[in-house]
FIKELO-272520 format. One record per residue (C-alpha): x, y, z; residue in three letters; residue number from 1. Coordinates in steps of 0.05 Angstrom, whole numbers, plus 5000, padded with zeros to 4 digits. Example, Ala and Ser with C-alpha at 12.3 -4.5 7.8 and 13.67 -1.06 7.14 Angstrom:
PT    X    Y    Z type seq
PT 5246 4910 5156  Ala   1
PT 5273 4979 5143  Ser   2
//
This chain:
PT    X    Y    Z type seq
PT 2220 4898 2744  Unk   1
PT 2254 4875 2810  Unk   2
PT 2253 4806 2787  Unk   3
PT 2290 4827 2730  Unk   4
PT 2343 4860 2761  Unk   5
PT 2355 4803 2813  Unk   6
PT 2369 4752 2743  Unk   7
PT 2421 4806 2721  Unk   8
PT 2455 4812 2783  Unk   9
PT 2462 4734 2791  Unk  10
PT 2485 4731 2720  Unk  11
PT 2533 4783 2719  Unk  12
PT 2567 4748 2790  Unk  13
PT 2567 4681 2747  Unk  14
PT 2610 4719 2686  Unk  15
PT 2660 4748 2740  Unk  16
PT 2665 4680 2769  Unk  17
PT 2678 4645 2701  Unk  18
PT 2720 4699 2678  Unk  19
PT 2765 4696 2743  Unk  20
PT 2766 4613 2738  Unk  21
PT 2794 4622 2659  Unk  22
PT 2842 4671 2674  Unk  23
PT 2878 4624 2733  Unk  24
PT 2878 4570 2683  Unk  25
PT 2908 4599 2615  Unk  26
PT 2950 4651 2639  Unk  27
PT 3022 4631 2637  Unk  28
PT 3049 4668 2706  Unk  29
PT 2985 4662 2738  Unk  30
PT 2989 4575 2754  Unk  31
PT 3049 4551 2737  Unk  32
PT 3091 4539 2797  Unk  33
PT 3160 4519 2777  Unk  34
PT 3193 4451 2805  Unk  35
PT 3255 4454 2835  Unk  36
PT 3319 4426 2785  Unk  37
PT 3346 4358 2796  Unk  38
PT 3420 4350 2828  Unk  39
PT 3467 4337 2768  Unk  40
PT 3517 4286 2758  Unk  41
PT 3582 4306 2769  Unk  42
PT 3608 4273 2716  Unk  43
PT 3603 4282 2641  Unk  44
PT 3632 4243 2585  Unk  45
PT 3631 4260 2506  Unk  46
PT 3678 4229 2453  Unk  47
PT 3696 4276 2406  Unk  48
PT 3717 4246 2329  Unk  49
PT 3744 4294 2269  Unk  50
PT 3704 4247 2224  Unk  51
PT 3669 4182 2227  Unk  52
PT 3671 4160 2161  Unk  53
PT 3733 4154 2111  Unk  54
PT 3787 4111 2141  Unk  55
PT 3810 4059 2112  Unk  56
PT 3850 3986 2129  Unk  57
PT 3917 4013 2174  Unk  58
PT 3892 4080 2175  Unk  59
PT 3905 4123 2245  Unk  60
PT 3837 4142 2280  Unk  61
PT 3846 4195 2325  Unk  62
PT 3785 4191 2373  Unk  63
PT 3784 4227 2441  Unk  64
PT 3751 4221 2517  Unk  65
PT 3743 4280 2542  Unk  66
PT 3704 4277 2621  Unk  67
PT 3687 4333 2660  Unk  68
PT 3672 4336 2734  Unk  69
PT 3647 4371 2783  Unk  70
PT 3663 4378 2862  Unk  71
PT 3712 4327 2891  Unk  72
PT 3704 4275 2853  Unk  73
PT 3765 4225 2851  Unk  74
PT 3772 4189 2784  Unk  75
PT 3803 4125 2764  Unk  76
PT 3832 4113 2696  Unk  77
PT 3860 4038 2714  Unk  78
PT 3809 4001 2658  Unk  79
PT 3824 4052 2598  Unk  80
PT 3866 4004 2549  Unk  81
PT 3931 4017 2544  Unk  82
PT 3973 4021 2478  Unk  83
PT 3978 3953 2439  Unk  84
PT 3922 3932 2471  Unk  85
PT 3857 3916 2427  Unk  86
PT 3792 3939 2445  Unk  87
PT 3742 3906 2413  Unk  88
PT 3764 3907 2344  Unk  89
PT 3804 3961 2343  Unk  90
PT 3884 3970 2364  Unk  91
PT 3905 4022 2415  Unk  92
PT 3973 4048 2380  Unk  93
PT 3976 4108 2426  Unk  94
PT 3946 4128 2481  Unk  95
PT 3960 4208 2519  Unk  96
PT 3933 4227 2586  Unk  97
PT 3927 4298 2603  Unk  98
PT 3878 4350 2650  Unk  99
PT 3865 4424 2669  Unk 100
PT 3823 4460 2715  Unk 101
PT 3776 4507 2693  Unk 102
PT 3748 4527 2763  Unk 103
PT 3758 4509 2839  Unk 104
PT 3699 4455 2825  Unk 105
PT 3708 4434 2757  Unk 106
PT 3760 4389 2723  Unk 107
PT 3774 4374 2653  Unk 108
PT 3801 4309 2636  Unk 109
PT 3825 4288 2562  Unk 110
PT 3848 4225 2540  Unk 111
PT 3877 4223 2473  Unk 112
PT 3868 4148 2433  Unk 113
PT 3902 4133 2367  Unk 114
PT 3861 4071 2338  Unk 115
PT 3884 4028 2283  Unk 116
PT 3839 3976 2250  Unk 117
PT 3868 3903 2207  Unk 118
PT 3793 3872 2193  Unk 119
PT 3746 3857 2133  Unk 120
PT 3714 3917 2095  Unk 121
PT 3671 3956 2087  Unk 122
PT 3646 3949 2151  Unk 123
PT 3604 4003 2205  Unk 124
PT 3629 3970 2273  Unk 125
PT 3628 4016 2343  Unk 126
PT 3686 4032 2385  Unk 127
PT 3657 4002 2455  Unk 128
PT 3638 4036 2522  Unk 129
PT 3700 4049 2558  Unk 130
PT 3702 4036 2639  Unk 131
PT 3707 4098 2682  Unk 132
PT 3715 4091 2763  Unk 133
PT 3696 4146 2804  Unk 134
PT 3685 4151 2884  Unk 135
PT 3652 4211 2907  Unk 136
PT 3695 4230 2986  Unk 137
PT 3636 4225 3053  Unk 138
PT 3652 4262 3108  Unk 139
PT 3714 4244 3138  Unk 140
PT 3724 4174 3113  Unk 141
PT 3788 4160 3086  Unk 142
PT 3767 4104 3042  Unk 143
PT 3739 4111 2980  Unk 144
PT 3685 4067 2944  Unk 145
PT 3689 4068 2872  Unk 146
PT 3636 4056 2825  Unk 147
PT 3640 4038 2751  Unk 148
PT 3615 4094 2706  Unk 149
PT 3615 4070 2619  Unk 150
PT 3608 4124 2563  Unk 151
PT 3561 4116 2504  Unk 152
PT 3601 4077 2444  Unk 153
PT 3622 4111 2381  Unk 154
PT 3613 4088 2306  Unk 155
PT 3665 4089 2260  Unk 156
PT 3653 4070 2188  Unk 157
PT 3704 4034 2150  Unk 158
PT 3711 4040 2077  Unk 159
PT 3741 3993 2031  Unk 160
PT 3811 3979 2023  Unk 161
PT 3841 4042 1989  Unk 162
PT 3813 4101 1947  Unk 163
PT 3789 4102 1886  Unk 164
PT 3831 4142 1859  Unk 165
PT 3913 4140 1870  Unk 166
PT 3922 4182 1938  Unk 167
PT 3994 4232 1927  Unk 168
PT 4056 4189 1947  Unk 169
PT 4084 4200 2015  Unk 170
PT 4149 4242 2021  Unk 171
PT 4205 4204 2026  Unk 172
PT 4230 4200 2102  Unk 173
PT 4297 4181 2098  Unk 174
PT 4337 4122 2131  Unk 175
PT 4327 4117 2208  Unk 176
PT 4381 4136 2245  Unk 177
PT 4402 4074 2293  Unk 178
PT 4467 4095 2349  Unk 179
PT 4488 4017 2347  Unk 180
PT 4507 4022 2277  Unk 181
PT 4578 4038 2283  Unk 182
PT 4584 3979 2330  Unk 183
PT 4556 3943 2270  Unk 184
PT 4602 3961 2219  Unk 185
PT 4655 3957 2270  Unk 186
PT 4643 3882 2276  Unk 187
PT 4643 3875 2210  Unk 188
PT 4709 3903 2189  Unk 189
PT 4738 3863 2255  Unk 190
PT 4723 3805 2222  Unk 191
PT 4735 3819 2144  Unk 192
PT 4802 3835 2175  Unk 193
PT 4813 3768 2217  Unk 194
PT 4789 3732 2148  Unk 195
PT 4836 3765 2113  Unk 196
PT 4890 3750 2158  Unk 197
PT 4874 3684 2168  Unk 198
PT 4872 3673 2084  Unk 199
PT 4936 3704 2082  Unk 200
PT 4970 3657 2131  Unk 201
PT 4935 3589 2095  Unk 202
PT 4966 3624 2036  Unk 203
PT 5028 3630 2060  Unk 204
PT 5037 3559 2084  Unk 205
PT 5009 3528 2024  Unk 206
PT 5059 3567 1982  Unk 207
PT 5124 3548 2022  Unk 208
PT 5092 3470 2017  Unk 209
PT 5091 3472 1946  Unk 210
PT 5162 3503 1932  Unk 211
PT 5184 3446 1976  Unk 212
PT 5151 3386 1931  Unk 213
PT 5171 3423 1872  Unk 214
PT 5240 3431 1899  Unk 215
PT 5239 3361 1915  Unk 216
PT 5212 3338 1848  Unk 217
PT 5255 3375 1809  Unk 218
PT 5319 3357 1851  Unk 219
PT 5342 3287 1851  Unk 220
PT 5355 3247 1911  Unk 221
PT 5422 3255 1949  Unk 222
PT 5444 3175 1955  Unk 223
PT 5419 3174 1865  Unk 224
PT 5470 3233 1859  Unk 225
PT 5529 3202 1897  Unk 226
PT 5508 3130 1864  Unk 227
PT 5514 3154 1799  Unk 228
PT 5581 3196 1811  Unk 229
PT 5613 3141 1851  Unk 230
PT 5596 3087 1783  Unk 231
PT 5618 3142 1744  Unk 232
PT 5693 3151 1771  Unk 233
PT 5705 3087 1789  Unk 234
PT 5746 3082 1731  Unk 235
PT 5786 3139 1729  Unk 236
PT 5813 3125 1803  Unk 237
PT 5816 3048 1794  Unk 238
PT 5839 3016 1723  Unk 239
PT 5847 2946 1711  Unk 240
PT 5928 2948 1718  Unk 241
PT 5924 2966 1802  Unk 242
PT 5968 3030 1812  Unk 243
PT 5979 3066 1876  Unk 244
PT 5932 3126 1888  Unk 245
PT 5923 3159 1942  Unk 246
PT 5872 3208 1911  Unk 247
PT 5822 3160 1915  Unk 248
PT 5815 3159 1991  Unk 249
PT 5799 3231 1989  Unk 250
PT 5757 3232 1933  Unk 251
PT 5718 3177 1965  Unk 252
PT 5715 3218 2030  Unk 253
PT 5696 3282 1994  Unk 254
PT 5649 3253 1964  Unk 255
PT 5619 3222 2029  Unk 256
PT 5619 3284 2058  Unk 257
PT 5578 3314 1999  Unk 258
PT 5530 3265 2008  Unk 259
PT 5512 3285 2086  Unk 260
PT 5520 3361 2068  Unk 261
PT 5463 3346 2022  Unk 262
PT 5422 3297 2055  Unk 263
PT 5430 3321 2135  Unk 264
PT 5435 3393 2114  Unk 265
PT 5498 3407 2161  Unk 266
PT 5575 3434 2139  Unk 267
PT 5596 3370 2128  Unk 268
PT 5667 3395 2102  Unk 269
PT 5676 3448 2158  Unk 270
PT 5661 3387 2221  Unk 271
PT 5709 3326 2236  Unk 272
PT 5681 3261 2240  Unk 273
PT 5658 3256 2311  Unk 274
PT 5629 3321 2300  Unk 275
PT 5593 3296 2238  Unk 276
PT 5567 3234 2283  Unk 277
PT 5537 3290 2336  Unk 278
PT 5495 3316 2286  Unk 279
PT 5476 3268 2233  Unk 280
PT 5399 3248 2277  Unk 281
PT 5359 3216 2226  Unk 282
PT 5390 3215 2167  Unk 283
PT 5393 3150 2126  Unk 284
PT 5449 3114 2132  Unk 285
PT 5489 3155 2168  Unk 286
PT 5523 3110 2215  Unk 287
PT 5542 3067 2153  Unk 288
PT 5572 3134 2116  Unk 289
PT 5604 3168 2180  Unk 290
PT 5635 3081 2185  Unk 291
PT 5664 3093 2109  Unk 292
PT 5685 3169 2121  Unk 293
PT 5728 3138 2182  Unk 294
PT 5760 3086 2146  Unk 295
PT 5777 3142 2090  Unk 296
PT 5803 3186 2139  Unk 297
PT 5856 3124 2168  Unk 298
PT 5874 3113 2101  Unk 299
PT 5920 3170 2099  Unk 300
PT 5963 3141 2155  Unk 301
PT 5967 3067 2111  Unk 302
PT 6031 3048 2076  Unk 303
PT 6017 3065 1994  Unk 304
PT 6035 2982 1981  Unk 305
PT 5958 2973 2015  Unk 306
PT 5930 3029 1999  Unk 307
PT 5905 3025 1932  Unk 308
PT 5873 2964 1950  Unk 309
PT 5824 2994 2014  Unk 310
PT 5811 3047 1970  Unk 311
PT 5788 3016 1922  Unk 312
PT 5740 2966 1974  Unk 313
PT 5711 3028 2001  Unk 314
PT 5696 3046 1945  Unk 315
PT 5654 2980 1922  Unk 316
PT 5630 2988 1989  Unk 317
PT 5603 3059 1977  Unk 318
PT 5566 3034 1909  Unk 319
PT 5535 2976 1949  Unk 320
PT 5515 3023 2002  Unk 321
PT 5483 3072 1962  Unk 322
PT 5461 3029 1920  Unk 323
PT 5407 3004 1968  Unk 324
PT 5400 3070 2004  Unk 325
PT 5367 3085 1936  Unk 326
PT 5325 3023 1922  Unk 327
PT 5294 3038 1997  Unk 328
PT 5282 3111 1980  Unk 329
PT 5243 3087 1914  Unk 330
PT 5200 3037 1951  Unk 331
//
């Protein structure tokens, strides 16, 4: 009986034991001790996409950094591409910068990329790690080491080159408005003006050259005129039977003095002789007329017995002088 209870007693301290070993291992509160947490980074990077499927060739990606940090941390945004820069495949066409404070120890940071892609499709390509430096202040020091910090890439699917069916057509946006324009049209007009001008004086020129050679086409020459007068009343002032005229001196002269009102384009019947010879510079045969007009002009001063007879030489000698003024002017 004693023996008995001795086996009980041993076996009931053995359950107690047992019991009390279990209870330390599979109760939750009873073992566990928790481990202290980790320091976090103080930095945190994320890209945030609206989509990353559905764009197509020259479509605008809108794709944005967003980093948040903690403490004092002093970032760097120096390697971020900048706009018309391409990353990887892709084309930076705008790039915003912008960051708020949430709390004395955190910062917000958002950088706002507009992406444009010219490639081969369809295509599933990744907008690369971007290059982040940070420098974390010790102590006192007033330089600052940075370190390089890259975020996770993103990937962008591509899709083929448009829709399959036709997209709505884009509202009409009007002409751009450019301030140098009136300077433009102001150029213009300037010089559709200065053409015009111009034109107008070429016009004018040519027009007063061609009255000229018509007016000299359709007018005969002075010395043909006088030749042909001169041969023409020879006759009337000088018959065969020789009578005394003294009519014939001044017809002669008149007629002279036709001849360089015509050809020297002076008042030949207003001037004296030696006024005549002043202004007579290149005409033909003016010495040789102004020569015949003097001996006209002397003839009034000549007895009437001799008269008839000089007249009637100058006269000859007015044929013969016209006469080859005009054979020159024809060669």
């Amino acid at each position: 009986m004693k023996k008995n209870v001795i086996i009980l007693t041993i076996v009931s301290a053995l359950a107690s034991f047992l019991g009390y070993l279990a209870a330390l291992v599979f109760h939750p509160g009873a073992s566990v001790i928790p481990s202290p947490n980790p320091e976090r980074f103080p930095i945190i990077s994320r890209f945030e996409l609206l989509r990353d499927y559905g764009y197509f060739i020259g479509d605008e990606i809108p794709l944005t950094l967003i980093i948040e940090t903690t403490g004092n941390v002093v970032l760097d945004l120096v390697n971020l591409p900048q706009p018309g820069e391409k990353h990887g495949v892709f084309e930076i066409r705008n790039r915003t910068l912008s960051s708020s404070t949430r709390s004395s120890q955190k910062k917000l940071y958002r950088v706002a990329f507009i992406l444009q892609y010219f490639g081969p499709t369809p295509l599933t390509t990744q907008f690369d790690a971007l290059e982040i430096l940070y420098a974390v202040p010790q102590g006192q020091q007033d330089s600052l080491t940075y370190r390089s910090l890259f975020t996770q890439p993103v990937t962008i699917n591509i899709s083929r080159i448009g829709p399959y069916r036709s997209p709505k057509a884009l509202a009409v946006k009007g002409p751009l408005s450019d301030s140098r324009l009136w300077l433009i049209w102001t150029a213009i007009c300037t010089g559709i003006v200065c053409i015009a001008i111009s034109g107008g004086g070429w016009g004018r020129i040519w027009w007063k050259q061609r009255q000229r050679k018509a007016l000299q086409i359709s007018k005969p020459p002075a010395a043909a005129t006088i030749l042909a007068r001169l041969q023409r009343e020879e006759d009337l002032f000088f018959p065969s039977a020789i009578l005394s005229s003294f009519s014939a001196g001044e017809r002669l002269a008149q007629t002279l003095r036709e001849y360089l009102q015509m050809e020297g384009q002076v008042a030949a019947f207003s001037m004296t002789t030696n006024e005549l010879a002043c202004s007579l510079n290149g005409t033909p045969g003016a010495q040789a007329v102004l020569h015949l007009l003097k001996q006209c002009d002397a003839l009034k001063y000549s007895p009437s017995t001799t008269s008839t007879l000089t007249a009637q030489d100058l006269w000859r000698q007015a044929i013969t002088l016209f006469a080859s003024l005009q054979k020159e002017r024809a060669v």
